[in-house]
Structure formats: C-alpha cells, structure tokens
N, CA, C and O of each residue as an XYZ file, in Angstrom:
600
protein
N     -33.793     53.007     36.818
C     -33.731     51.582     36.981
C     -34.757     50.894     36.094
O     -34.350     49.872     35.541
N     -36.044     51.274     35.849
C     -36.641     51.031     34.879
C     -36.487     50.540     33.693
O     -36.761     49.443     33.206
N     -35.841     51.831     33.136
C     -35.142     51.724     31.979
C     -34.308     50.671     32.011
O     -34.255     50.348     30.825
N     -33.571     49.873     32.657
C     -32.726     48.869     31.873
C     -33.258     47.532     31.150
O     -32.932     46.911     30.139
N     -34.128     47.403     32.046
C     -35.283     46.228     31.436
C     -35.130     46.238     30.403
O     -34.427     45.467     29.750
N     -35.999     47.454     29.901
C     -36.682     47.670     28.396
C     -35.437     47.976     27.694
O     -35.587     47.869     26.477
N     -34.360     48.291     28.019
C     -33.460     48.283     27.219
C     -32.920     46.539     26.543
O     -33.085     46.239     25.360
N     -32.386     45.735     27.415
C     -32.637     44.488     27.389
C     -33.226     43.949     26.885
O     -32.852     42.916     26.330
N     -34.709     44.502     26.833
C     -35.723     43.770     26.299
C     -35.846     43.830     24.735
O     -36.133     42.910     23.968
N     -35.525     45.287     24.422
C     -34.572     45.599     22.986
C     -33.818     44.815     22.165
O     -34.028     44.459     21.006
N     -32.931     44.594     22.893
C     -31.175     44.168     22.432
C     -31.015     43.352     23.062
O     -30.336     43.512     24.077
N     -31.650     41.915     22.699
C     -31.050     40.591     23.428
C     -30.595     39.773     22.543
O     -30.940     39.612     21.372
N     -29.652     39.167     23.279
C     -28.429     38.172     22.548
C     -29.285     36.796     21.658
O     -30.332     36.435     22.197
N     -28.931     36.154     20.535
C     -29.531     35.437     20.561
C     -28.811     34.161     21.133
O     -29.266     33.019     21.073
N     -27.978     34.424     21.525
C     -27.385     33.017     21.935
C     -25.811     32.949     22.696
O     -25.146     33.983     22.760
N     -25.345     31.804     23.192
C     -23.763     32.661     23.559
C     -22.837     32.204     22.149
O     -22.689     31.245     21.392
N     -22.345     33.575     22.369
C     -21.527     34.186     21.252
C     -21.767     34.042     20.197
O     -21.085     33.408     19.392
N     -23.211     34.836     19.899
C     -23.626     35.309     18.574
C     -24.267     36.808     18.870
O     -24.798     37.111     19.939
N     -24.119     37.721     17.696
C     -24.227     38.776     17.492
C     -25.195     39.544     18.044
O     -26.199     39.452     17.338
N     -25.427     40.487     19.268
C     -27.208     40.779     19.505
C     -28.075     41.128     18.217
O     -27.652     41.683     17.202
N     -29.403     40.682     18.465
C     -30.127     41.081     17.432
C     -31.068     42.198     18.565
O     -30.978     42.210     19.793
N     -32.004     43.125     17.647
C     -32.533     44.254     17.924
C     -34.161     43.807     18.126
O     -34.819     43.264     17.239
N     -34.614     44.111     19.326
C     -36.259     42.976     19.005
C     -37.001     44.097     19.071
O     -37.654     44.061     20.114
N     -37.267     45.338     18.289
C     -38.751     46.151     18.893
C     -39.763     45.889     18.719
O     -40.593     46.727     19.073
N     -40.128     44.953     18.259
C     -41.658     44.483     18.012
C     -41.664     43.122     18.436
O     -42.079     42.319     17.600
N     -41.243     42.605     19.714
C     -41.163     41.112     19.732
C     -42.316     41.095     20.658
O     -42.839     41.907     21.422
N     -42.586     39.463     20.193
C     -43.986     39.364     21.475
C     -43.990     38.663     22.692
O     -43.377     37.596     22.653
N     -44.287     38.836     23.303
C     -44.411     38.322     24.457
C     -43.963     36.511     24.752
O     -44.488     35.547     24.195
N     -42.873     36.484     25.770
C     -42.382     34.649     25.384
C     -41.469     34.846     24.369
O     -40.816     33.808     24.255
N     -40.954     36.050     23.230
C     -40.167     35.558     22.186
C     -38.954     35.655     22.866
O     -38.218     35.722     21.882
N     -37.961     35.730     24.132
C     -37.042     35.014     24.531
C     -37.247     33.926     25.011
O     -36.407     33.026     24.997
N     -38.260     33.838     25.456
C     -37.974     31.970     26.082
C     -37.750     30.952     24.814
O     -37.003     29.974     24.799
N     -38.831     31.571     23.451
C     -38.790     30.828     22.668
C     -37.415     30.861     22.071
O     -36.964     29.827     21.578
N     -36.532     32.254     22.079
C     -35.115     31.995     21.334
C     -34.179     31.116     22.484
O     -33.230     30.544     21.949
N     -34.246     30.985     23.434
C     -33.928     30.508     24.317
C     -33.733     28.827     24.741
O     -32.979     28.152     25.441
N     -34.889     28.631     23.868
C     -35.582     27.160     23.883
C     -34.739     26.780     22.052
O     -33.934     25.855     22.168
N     -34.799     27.137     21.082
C     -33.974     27.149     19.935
C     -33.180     26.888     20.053
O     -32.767     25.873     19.493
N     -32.253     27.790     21.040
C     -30.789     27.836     21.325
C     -30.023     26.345     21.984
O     -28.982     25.700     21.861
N     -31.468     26.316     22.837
C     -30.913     24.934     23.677
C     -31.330     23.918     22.807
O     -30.569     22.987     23.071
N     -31.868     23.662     22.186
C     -32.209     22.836     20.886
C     -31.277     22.422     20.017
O     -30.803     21.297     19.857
N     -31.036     23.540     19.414
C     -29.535     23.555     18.262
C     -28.211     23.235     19.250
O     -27.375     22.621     18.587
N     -27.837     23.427     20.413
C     -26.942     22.972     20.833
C     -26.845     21.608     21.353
O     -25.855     21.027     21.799
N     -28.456     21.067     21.171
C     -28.228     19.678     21.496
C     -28.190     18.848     20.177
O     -27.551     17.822     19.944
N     -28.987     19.511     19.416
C     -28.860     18.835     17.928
C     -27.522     18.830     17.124
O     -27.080     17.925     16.416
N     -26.970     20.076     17.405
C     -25.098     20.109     17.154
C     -24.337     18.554     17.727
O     -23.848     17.615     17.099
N     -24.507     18.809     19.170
C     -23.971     17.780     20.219
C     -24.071     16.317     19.619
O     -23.192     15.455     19.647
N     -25.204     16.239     19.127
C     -25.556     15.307     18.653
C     -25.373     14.680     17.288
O     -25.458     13.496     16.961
N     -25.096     15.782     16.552
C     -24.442     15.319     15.081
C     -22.918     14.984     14.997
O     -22.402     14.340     14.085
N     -22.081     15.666     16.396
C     -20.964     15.806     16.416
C     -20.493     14.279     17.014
O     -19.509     13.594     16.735
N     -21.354     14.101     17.733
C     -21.303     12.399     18.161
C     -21.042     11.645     17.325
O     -20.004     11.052     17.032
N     -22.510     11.672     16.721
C     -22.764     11.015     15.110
C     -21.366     11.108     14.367
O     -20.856     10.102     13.875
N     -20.708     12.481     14.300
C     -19.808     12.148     13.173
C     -18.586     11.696     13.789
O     -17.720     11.261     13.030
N     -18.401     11.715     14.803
C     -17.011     10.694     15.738
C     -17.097      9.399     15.589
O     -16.109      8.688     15.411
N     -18.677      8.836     15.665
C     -19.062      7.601     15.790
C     -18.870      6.817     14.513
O     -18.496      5.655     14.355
N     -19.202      7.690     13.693
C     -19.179      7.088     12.254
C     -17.371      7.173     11.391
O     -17.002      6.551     10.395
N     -16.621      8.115     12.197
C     -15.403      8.086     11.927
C     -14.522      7.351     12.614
O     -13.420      7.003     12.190
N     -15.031      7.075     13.795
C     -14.600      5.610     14.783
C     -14.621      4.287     13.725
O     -13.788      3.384     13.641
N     -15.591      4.445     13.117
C     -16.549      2.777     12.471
C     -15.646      2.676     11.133
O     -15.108      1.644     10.732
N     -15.600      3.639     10.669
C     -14.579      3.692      8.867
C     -13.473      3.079      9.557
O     -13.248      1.878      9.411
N     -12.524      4.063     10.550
C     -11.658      3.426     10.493
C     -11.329      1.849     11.439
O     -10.273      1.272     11.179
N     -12.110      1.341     12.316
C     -12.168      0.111     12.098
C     -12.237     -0.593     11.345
O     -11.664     -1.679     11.434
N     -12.883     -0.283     10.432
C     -13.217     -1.093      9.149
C     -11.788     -1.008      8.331
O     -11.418     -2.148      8.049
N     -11.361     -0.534      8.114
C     -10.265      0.598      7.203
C      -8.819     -0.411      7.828
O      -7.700     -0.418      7.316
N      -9.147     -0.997      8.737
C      -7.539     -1.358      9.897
C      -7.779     -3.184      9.624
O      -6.886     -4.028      9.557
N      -9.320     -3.408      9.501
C      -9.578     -4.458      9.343
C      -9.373     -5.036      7.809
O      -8.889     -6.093      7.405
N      -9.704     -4.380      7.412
C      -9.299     -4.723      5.916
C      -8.191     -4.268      5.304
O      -8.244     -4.432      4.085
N      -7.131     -3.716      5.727
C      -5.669     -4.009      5.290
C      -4.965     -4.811      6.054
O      -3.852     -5.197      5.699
N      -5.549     -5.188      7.270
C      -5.028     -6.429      7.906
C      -5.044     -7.680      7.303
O      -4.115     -8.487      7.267
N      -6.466     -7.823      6.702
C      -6.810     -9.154      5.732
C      -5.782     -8.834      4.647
O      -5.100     -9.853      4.540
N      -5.475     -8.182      4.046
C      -4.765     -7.969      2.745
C      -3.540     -8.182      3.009
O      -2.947     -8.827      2.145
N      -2.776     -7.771      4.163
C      -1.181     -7.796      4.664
C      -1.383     -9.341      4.523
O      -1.010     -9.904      3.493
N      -1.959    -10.023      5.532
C      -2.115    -11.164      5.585
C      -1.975    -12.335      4.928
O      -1.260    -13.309      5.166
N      -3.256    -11.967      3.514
C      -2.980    -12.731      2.488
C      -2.292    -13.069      1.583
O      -1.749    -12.257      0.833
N      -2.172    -14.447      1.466
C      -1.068    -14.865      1.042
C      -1.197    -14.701     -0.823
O      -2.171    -15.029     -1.500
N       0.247    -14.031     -1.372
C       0.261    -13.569     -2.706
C      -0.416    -14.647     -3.611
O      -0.238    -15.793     -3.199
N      -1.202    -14.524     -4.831
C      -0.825    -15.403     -5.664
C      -1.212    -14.767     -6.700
O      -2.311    -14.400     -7.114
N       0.174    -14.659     -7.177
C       1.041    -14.643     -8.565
C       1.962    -15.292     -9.146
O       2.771    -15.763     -8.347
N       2.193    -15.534    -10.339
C       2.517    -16.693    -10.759
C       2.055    -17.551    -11.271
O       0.948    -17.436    -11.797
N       2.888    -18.932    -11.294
C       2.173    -20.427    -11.090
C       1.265    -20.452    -10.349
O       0.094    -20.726    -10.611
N       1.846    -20.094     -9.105
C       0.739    -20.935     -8.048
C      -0.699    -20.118     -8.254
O      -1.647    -20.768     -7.815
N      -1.032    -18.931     -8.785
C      -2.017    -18.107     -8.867
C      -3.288    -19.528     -9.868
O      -4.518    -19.465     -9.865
N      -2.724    -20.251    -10.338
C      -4.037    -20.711    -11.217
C      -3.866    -22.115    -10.823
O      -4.991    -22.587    -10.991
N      -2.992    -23.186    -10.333
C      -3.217    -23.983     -9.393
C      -4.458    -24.025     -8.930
O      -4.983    -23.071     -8.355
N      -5.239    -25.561     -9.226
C      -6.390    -25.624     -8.596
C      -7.433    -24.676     -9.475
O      -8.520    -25.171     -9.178
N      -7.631    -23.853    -10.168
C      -8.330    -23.133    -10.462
C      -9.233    -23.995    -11.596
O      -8.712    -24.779    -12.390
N     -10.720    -23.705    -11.530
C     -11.242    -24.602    -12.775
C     -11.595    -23.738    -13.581
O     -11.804    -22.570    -13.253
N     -11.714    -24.200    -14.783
C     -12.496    -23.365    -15.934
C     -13.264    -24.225    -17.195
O     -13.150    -25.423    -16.937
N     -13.929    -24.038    -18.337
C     -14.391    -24.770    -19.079
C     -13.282    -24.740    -20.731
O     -12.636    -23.979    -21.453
N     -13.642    -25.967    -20.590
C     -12.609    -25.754    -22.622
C     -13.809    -25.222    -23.443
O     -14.991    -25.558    -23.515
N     -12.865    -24.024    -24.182
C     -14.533    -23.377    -24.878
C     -14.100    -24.287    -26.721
O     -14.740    -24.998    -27.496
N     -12.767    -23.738    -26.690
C     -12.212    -24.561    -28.225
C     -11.541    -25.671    -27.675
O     -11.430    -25.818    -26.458
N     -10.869    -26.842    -28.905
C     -10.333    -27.776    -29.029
C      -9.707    -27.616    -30.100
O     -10.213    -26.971    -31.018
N      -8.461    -28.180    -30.200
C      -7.848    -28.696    -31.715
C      -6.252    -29.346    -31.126
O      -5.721    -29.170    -30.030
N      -5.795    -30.096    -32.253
C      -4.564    -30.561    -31.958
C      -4.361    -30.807    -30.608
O      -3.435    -30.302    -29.973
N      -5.598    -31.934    -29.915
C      -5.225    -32.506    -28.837
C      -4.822    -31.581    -27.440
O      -4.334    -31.963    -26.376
N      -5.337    -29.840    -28.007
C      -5.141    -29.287    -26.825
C      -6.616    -28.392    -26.261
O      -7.783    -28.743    -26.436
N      -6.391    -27.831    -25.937
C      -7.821    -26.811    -25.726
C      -7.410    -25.522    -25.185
O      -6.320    -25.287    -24.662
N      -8.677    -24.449    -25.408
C      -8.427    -23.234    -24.833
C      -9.163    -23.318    -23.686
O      -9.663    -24.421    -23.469
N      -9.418    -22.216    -22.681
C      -9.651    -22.023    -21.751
C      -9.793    -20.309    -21.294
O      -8.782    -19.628    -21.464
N     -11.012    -19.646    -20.734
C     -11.134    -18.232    -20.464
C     -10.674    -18.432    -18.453
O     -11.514    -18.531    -17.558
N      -9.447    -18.434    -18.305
C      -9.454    -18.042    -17.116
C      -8.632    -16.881    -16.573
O      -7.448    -16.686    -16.847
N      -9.549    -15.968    -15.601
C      -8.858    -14.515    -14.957
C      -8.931    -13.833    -15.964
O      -8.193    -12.896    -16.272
N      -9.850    -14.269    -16.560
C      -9.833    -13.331    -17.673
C      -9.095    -12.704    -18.951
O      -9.113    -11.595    -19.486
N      -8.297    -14.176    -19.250
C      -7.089    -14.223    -20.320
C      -7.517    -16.155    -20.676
O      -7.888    -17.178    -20.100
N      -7.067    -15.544    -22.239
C      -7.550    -16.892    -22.894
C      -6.309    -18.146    -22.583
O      -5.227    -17.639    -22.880
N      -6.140    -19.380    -22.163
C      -5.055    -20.190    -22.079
C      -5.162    -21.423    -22.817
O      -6.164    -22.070    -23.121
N      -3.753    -21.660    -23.084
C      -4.038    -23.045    -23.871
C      -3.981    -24.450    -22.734
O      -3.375    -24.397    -21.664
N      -4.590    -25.431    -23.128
C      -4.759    -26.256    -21.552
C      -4.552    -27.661    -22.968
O      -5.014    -27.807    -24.100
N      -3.314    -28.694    -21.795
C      -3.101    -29.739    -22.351
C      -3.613    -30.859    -21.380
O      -3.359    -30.725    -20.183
N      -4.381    -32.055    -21.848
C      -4.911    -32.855    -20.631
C      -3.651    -33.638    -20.376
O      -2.714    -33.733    -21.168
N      -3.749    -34.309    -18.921
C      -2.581    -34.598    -18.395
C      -2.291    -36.374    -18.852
O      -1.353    -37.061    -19.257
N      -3.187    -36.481    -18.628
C      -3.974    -38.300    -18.932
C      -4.362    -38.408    -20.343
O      -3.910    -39.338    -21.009
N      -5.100    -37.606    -20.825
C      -5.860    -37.879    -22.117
C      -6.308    -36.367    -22.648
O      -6.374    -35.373    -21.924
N      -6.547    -36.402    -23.805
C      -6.934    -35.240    -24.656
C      -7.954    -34.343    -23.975
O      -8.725    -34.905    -23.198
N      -8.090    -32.865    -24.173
C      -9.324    -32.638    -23.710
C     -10.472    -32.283    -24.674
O     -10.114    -32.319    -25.851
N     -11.797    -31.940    -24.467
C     -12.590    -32.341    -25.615
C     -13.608    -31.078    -25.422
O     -13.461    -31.019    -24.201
N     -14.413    -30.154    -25.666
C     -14.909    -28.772    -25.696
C     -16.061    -29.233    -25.184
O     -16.857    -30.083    -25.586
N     -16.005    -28.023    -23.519
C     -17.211    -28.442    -22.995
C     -16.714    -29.142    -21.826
O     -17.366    -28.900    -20.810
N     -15.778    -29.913    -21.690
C     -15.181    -30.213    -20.449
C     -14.684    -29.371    -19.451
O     -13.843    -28.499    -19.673
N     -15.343    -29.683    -17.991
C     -15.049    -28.861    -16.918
C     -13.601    -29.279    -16.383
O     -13.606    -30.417    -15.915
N     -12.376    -28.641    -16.339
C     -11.132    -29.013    -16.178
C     -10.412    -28.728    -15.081
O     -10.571    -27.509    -15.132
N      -9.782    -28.884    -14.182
C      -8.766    -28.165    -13.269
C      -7.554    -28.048    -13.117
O      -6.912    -29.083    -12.940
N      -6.926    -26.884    -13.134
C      -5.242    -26.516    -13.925
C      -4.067    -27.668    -12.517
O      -4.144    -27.321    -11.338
N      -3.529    -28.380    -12.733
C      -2.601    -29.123    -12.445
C      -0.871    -28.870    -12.193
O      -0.142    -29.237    -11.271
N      -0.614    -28.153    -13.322
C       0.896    -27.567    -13.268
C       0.694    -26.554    -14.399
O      -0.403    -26.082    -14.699
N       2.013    -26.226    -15.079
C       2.453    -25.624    -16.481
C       3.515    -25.883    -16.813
O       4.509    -25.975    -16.093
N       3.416    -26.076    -18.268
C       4.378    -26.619    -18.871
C       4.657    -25.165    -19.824
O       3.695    -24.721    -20.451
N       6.012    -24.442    -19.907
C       5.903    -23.182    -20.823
C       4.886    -22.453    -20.552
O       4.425    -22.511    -19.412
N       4.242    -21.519    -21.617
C       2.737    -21.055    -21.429
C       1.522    -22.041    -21.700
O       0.492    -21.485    -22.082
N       1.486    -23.428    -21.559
C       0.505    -24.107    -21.475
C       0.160    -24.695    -19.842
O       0.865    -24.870    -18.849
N      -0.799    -24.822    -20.041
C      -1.437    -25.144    -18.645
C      -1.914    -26.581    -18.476
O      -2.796    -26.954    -19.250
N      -1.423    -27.491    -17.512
C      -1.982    -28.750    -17.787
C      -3.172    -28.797    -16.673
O      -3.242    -27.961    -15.772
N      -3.936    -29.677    -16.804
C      -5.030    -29.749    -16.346
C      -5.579    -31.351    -16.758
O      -5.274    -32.198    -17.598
N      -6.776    -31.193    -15.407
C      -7.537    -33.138    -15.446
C      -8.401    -32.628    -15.260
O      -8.574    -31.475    -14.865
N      -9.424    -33.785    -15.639
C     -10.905    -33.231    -15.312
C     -11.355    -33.365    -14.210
O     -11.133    -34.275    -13.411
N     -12.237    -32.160    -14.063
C     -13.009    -31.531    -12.868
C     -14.350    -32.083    -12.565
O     -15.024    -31.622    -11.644
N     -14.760    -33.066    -13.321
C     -16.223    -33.606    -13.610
C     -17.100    -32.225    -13.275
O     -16.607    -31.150    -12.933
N     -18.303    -32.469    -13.429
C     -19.720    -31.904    -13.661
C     -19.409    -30.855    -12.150
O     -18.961    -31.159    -11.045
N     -19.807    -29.743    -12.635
C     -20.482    -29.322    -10.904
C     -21.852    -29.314    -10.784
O     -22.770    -29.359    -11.603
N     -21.793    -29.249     -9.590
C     -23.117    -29.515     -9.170
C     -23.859    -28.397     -8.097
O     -24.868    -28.644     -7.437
N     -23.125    -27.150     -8.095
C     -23.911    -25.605     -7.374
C     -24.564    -24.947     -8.158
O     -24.602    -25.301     -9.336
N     -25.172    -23.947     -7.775
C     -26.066    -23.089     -8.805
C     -24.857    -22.420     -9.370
O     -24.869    -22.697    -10.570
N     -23.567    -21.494     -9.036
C     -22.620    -21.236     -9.902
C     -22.211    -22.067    -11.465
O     -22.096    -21.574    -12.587
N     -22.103    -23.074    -11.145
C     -22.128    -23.609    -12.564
C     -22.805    -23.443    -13.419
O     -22.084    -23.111    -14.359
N     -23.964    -23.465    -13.767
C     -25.278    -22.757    -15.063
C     -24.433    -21.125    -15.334
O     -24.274    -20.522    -16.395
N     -24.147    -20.873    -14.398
C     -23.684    -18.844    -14.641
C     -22.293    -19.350    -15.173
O     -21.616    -18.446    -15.661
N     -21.762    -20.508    -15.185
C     -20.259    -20.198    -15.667
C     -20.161    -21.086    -17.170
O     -19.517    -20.711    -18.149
N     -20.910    -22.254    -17.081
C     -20.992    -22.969    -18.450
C     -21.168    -21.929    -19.644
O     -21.671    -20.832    -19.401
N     -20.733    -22.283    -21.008
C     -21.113    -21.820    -21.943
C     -21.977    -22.110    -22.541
O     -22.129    -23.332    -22.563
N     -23.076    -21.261    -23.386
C     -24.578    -21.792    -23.801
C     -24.076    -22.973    -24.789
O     -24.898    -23.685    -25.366
C-alpha cells in the first residue's frame, strides 16, 4: 500500500487530458504548483475564448450595420449624382469653364452669365456632356482653403 503513493508521486498527470509526465526529481509543492497552472491556463483559455466571441459578436454588428446603410442609400448615378455638387472653375475660355469634379475634368456653362476662373460654382442641370451651373458665392468653412486652388 505504500508503494502506490510514490508511484503517483512519479507519474502524475499534468492536467485533464494531457499526457502523464514522469517527475523523479520533483520538489516538494511541485503538484500543487502544476495544479495551480492548470487552473490558471484554463481560466486564461476561458477567457480569451470570451474575448474572441465578444469581439466576433461586435464585427458582425458592425458588418449588418453597415450594409444596412448601403442597401438603404439612395443611388447616385447619373445626372442626379452631381446635382447640387460644388466645385471651382480652374480654366475659362469661350464663355465656358472647366471644372475638377469626382475626380474627372467637366466643362461647366453659366446659366445666367459667363463663368470666370476662380469662381466657386454649383452644378444646376446638363446639357449633353456640359454641366450647367450658378454661382455658389465664397465659402466660408475651413474646407474651403483645402479645396481652392493656390
């Protein structure tokens, strides 16, 4: 009966369901301490596993929320895409002007009167591929300095 102790005391598990390891030289307390590890790492597991539910909960909220906004919104392509839209006349000639908007150069005809380089404009209709537009007068946010041309 003796003997089983020290056998035990040998060949203890390090954990449930992991491989026994062989202890002949262990010291005194070194199961409580694998013991105390064990319950450690299974709370620190527990705990990352949370973490990563929690954080895969949160994407896809996010993920449901923002193709909702997108279903939602309303298209604009087309005409109506530059409706309302302002931009600056960078050239002039022949009573018309260019214009950098969306990032494509346009030709812009004033609706009332000529436009003149340097005028802040806002697109009105289209006529063909020209764009008519009236003036937008001056703005007055900090965006404007970042959008004027030097």
């Amino acid at each position: 009966m003796g003997s089983i102790p020290d056998i035990w005391g040998l060949v203890a598990p390090l954990g449930p369901g992991r491989t026994p390891a062989v202890r002949l030289f262990a010291p005194p307390g070194a199961a409580l301490a694998t013991g105390a590890v064990d319950v450690l790492t299974g709370i620190a597991l527990a705990g990352l596993v949370a973490l990563a539910l929690a954080a895969a909960v949160a994407g896809s909220l996010l993920a449901v929320r923002l193709a909702r906004r997108a279903f939602l919104a309303r298209p604009t392509t087309g005409r109506e895409a530059l409706l309302g839209r302002e931009a600056v006349v960078r050239r002039t000639g022949n009573g018309a002007g260019q214009v950098l908007l969306e990032g494509a150069w346009w030709t812009v005809r004033g609706r009332d009167a000529p436009v003149r380089e340097g005028q802040r404009v806002r697109v009105v209709g289209q006529e063909g591929l020209d764009l008519v537009v009236e003036d937008a007068g001056p703005r007055t946010d900090r965006r404007a300095a970042e959008e004027e041309p030097p």
